[in-house]
C-alpha positions, 0 to 999 in steps of 0.5 A: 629298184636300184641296180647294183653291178656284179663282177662280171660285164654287163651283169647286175642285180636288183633286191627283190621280196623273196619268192616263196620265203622271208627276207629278199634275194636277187634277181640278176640282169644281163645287159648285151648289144644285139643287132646294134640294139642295147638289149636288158634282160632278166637272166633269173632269181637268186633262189626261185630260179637259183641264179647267181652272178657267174650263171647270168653271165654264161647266159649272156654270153650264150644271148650274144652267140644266138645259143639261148632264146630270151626268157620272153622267146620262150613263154611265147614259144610255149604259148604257141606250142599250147595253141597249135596243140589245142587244136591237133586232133588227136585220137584221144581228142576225136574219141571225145566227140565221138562219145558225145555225138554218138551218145546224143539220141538225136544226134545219133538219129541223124547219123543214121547210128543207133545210140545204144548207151550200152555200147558206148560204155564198152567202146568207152573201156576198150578205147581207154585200156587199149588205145589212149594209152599207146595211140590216144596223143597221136593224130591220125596221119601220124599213125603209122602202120608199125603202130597198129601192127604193134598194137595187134600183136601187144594186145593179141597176147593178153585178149581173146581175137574177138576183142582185139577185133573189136579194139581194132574196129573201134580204131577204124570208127573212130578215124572214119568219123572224124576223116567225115566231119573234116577234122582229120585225114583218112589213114593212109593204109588200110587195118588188116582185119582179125580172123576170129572163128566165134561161130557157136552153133548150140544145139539140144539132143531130144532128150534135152528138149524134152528136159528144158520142156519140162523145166519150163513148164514147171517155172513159176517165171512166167515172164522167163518161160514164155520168152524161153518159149517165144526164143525156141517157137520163133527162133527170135532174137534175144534183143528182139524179144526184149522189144517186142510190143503187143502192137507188133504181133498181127494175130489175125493174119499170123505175124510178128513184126520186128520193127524196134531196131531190127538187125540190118536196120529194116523193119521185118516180119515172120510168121506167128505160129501155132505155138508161139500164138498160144504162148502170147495169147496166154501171155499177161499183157501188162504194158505196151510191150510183152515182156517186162520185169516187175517194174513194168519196163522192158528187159535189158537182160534175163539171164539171172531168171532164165538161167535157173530153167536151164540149170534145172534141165541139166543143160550144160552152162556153154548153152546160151539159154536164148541164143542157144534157142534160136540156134536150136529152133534153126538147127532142127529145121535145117536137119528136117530136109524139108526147109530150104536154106532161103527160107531158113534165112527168112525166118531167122531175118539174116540179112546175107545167106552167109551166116544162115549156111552155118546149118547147111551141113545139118540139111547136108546130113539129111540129104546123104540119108536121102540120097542113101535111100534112093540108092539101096531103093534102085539097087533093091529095084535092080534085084528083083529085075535081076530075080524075074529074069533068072526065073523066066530063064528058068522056066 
């Protein structure tokens, strides 16, 4: 194309098909010597880039005083921005391998982690509304400890501390995966963790039990009452119950194994008594495990049909119908004074005594009582000695 000069040195222009209209518009040139060097560049269009004659050499003059990079420097500082970016890892980058191993059975199997798509659905919405947003662009070594600080106090007004320890948690899973697979550091301070008091210890009055009892009893849900049965004979866990399978309960030597992800990753087992053994001996077996909905699959959740029984017994909706169960089987144990915290926490397969000592003011109460007992026997002992003796002196 032809060059056709401008007004200004070392500017000129060729005629060019117009970008995005009709007809044909400029494309401005600037000419300069540089390192000894004759340098040709393009300085821009007439209208894509609204470049005229007077801007070109404004730019060429800048080219001159090394106070602007050449058009060409600027893609290829782009193009190298876009790579070293592509391979940051940033937490938003980390999350997405995070979810796709952890949610990879076999993946996770190897990892030793259970894969519960469930709980990556959650993790999934915390690290979406609550990290991405101000954490999700930055790599973990540029994180700083005023970030998390921040993040704490920013979602400590709007969640529960509960949540906001979970949020925080996930942060710390997160960086520590990806500081084990080497795609990033460890952070350099440690998240000081949530104080959360969450510990609900339900209990049921007689008067209740005998309630729920009944209610039960009268439930056309077999499938809810025997689980309801099962929670307050053997204070099992919900998940535990939902996977129980017939060949894990020994009927002839009285015991129920929980070897299906059991809490604290280790296969266990706890006695299988009276009771429980009459509900399951009674109890239709219908497929390999014991409690399963109408389709003939194990639940993953009970609540619309165990929720009725509870409301028919007037139990107040705070009660949760089978963690309050197990709550209540381990409450009027401990209240008994006749089992000890050690075997308590066997039956409830806590795995550290900690959690089991929430019931230990219940056996505490038992023991004032006995310890009053003992009391008013000795001073009533010490009475009649003092009453013998006045009568011999007497006499």
């Amino acid at each position: 194309m032809k060059r056709i000069k401008t007004e200004y040195p070392g500017v000129f222009y060729r005629e060019a098909v117009r970008i995005g209209g009709k007809g044909t518009e400029r494309v401005f040139y600037i000419v300069f010597k540089k390192a000894g060097k004759v340098c040709e560049e393009k300085a821009g269009r007439q209208y894509a880039d609204d470049m005229t004659a007077a801007k070109a050499a404004r730019v060429r003059a800048d080219r001159i005083e090394n106070r602007r990079e050449s058009r060409k420097e600027i893609r290829e500082a782009a193009k190298a921005a876009k790579i070293e970016e592509a391979g940051k890892w940033t937490l938003s980058r980390l999350w997405d391998e995070y979810e796709k191993i952890k949610s990879d059975p076999k993946a996770a199997k190897d990892d030793k982690t259970p894969s519960l798509s469930k709980a990556i659905k959650i993790d999934k919405g915390r690290f979406e509304k609550h990290l991405k947003p101000s954490l999700g662009d930055k790599e973990p070594h540029g994180i700083i400890r005023l970030d998390v600080d921040r993040l704490r106090v920013n979602l400590s007004k709007k969640l529960k501390p509960q949540t906001v320890r979970h949020v925080l948690g996930l942060l710390k899973r997160i960086i520590h995966f990806g500081a084990k697979r080497q795609l990033c550091r460890e952070l350099p301070f440690p998240i000081d963790a949530v104080k959360v008091d969450n510990r609900t210890t339900e209990d049921l009055t007689p008067a209740q039990l005998k309630s729920l009892l009944k209610a039960i009893s009268e439930s056309t849900d077999i499938e809810a009452a025997n689980i309801m049965r099962m929670a307050l004979f053997t204070g099992m866990r919900r998940g535990e119950l939902f996977k129980l399978q017939w060949n894990d309960i020994d009927f002839d030597r009285g015991f129920i194994t929980i070897r299906h992800d059991p809490k604290g990753g280790v296969s266990q087992k706890i006695p299988l008594n009276d009771q429980a053994r009459e509900v399951l001996k009674n109890h239709p077996a219908t497929a390999d495990h014991v409690f399963v909905r109408g389709d003939g699959k194990p639940f993953t959740d009970i609540r619309r049909r165990v929720n009725p029984i509870k409301e028919a017994a007037g139990i107040g909706a705070n009660f949760r119908a089978l963690h309050g169960l197990r709550h209540a089987f381990a409450s009027m144990l401990a209240s008994s004074g006749e089992v000890d915290m050690y075997t308590l926490q066997k039956l409830l397969t806590h795995k550290s005594p900690v959690m089991t000592q929430r019931y230990a003011h219940l056996r505490d109460d038992t023991m004032r009582k006995a310890s009053t007992l003992a009391g008013n026997i000795i001073q009533q002992a010490a009475e009649k000695a003092e009453d013998r003796q006045n009568e011999t002196a007497t006499a």
